[in-house]
C-alpha distance (Angstrom), angle and dihedral (degrees) to the residues before:
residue distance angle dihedral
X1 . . .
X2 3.55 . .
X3 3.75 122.8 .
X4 3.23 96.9 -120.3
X5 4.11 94.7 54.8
X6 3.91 84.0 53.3
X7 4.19 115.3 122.8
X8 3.66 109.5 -128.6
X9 4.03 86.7 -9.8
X10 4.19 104.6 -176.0
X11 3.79 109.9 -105.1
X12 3.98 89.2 -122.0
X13 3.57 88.7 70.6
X14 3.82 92.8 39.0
X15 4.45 89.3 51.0
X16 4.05 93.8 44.4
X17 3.94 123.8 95.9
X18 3.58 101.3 -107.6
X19 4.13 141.8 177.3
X20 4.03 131.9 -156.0
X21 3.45 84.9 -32.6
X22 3.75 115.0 -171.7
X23 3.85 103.9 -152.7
X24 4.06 131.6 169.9
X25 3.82 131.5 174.2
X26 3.63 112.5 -146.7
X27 3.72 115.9 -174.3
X28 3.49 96.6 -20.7
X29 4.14 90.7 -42.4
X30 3.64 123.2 120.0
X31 4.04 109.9 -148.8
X32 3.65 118.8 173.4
X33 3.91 113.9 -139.4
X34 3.66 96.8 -167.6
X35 4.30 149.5 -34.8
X36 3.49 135.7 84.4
X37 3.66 137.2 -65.4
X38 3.44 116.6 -148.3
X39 3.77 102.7 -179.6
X40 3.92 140.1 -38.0
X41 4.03 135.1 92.1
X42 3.38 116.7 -63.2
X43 3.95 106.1 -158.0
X44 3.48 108.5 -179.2
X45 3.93 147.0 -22.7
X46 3.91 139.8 84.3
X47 4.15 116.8 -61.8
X48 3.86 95.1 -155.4
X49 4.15 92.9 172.0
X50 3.67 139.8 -19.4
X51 4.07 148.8 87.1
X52 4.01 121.8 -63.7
X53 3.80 113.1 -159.9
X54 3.33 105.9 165.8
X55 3.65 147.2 -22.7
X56 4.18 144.7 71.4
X57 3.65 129.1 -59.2
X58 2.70 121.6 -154.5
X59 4.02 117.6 -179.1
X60 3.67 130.4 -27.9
X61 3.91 140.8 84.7
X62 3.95 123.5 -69.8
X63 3.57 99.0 -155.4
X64 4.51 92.4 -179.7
X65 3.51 136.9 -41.2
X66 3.93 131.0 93.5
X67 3.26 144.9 -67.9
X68 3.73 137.1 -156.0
X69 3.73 114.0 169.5
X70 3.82 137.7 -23.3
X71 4.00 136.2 87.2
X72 3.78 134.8 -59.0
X73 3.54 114.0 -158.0
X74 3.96 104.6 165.5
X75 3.56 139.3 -32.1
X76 4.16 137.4 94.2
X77 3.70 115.0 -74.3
X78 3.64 103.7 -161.8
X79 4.17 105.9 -179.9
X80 3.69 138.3 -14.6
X81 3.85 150.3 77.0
X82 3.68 123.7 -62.9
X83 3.27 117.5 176.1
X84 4.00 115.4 175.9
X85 4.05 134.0 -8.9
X86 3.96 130.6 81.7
X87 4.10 124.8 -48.7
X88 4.27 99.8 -153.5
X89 3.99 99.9 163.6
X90 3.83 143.7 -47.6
X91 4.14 131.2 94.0
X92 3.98 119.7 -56.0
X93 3.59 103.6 -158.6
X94 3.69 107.0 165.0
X95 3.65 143.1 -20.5
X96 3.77 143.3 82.3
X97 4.03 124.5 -64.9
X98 3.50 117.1 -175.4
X99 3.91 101.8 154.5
X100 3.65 123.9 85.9
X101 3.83 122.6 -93.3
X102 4.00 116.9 -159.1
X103 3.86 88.9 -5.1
X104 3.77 92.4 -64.0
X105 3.73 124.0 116.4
């Protein structure tokens, strides 16, 4: 569902520059389904699929999807693409970085 039709939906999520966003909260857990994230500050939840294009996160689990540019601060990426923006902390597991991190290819 949309944000917007979300019960008690975090006002993060409500403030960030979202797109057919496919959002649930499940016992007090936000986990986006699917869409695109165009910028804001993700705080917490489970990414199960979609596109990152820019933005901060800041804690949670990236499940798969892509990403294009923004900030990691912490949290487990488990698969995916990435392809340019800042690595801070967390656990890279799998996926595919083609991007620079720290200026550094």
């Amino acid at each position: 569902m949309k944000k917007t039709e979300l019960k008690n939906c975090p006002s993060w999520l409500l403030e960030a520059e979202t797109e057919n966003e496919d959002v649930e909260i499940v016992d007090g857990l936000l986990i986006w389904k699917s869409g695109t994230w165009h910028n804001g500050s993700w705080e917490n939840g489970i990414w199960k699929y979609g596109t990152w294009k820019d933005g901060t996160w800041e804690d949670g689990i990236w499940v798969d999807g892509i990403w294009y540019d923004g900030i990691w601060i912490d949290g487990i990426w488990e698969d995916g693409f990435w392809y340019a923006g800042t690595w801070k902390d967390g656990t890279w597991i799998n996926g595919v970085w083609e991007g620079e991190k720290d200026g550094c290819n």
